[in-house]
C-alpha positions as CSV (number, residue, x, y, z in Angstrom):
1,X,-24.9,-16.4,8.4
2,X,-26.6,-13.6,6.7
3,X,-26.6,-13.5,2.8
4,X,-24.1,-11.4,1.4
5,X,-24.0,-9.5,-1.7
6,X,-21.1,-7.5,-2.3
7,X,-17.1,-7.2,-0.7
8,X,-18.6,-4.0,1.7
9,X,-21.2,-6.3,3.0
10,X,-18.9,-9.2,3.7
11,X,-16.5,-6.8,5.0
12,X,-18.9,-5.5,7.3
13,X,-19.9,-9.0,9.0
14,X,-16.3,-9.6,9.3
15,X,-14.8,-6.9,11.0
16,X,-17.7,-6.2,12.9
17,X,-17.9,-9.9,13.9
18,X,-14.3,-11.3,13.9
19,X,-11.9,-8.2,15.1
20,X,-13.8,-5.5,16.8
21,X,-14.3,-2.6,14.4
22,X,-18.0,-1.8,14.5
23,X,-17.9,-2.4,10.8
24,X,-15.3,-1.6,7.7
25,X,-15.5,2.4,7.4
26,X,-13.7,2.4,11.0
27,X,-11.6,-0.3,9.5
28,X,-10.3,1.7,7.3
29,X,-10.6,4.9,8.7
30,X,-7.9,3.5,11.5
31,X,-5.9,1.7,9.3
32,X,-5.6,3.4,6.1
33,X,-1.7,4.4,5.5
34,X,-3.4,7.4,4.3
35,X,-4.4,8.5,7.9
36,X,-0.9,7.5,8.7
37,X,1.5,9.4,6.3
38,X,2.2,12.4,7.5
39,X,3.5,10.9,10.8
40,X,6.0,8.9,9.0
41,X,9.8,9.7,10.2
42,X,12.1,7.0,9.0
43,X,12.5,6.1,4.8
44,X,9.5,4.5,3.3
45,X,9.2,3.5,0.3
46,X,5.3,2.9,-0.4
47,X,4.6,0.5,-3.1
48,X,1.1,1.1,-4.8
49,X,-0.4,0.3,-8.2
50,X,-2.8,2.8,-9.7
51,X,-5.7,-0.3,-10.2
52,X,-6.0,-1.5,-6.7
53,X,-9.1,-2.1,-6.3
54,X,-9.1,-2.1,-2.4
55,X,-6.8,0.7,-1.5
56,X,-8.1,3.6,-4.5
57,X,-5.3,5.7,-5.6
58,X,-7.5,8.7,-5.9
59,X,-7.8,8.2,-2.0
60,X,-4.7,9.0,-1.7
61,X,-3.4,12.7,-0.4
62,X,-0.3,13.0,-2.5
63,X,0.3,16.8,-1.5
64,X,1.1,14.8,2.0
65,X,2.6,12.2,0.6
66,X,5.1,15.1,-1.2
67,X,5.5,17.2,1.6
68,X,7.0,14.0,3.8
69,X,10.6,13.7,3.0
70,X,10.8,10.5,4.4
71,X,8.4,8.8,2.0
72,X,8.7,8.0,-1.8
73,X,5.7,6.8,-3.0
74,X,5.8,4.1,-6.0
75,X,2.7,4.2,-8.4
76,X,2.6,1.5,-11.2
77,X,-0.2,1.7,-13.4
78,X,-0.9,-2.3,-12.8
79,X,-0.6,-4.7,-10.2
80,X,-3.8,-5.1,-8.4
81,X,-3.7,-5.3,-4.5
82,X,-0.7,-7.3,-3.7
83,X,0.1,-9.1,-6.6
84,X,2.3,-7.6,-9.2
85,X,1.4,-10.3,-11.8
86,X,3.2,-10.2,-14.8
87,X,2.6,-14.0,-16.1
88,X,0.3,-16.5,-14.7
89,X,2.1,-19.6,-16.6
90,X,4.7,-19.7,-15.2
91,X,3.6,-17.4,-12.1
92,X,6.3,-14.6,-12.3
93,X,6.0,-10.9,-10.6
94,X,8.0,-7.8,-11.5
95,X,7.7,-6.9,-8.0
96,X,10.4,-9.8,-7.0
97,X,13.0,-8.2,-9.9
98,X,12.1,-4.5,-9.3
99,X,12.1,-4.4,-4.9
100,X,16.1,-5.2,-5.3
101,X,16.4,-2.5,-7.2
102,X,14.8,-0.2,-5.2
103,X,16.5,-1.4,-2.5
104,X,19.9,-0.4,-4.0
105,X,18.6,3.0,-5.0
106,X,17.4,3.7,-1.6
107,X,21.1,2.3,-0.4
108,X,22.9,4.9,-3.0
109,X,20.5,7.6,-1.5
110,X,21.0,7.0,2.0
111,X,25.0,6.8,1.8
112,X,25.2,10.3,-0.2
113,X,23.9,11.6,2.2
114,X,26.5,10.2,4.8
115,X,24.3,7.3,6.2
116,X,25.2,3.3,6.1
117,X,23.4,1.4,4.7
């Protein structure tokens, strides 16, 4: 195995290796939501902190992300790619008390506007 440096280089070995893509650009040119949000037609509610380090906010196309009526995109400042750590000991994550609550909010929406939910 070839020495690698940096998450880009190791990226590249591994998709180009393991899965297929000739390397990460067409990684994540094919699987960005990005590429995918304006072809969105049922509720979504996209969950994203502003300091993910592997999926950069500023990438994102919020004038499409606006103009889709079927997506609500929810920034947090913090949160990292996944996690949504708020304590370490004991492990606890805001996500787990705040997705609920979306959930309900989405609920409320979707039976004002005569849906079930």
């Amino acid at each position: 195995m070839k020495e690698l440096r940096t998450i880009w280089e190791l990226e590249e070995y591994m998709f180009s290796r393991f899965y297929g893509w000739s390397g990460a650009a067409e990684y994540y040119e094919k699987t960005s939501p990005k590429n995918k949000v304006k072809d969105v037609c049922k509720p979504l509610v996209w969950i994203n902190s502003r300091d993910d380090f592997l999926t950069p906010f500023q990438d994102y196309d919020l004038d499409t992300i606006r103009n889709n009526p079927h997506v609500v995109l929810w920034s947090t400042a913090a949160g990292g790619h996944v996690s949504f750590v708020d304590s370490l000991f004991p492990v606890t994550s805001y996500l787990s008390r705040a997705v609920p609550e979306c959930v309900d909010l989405v609920c409320q929406f979707v039976e004002e506007q005569g849906g079930k939910c």
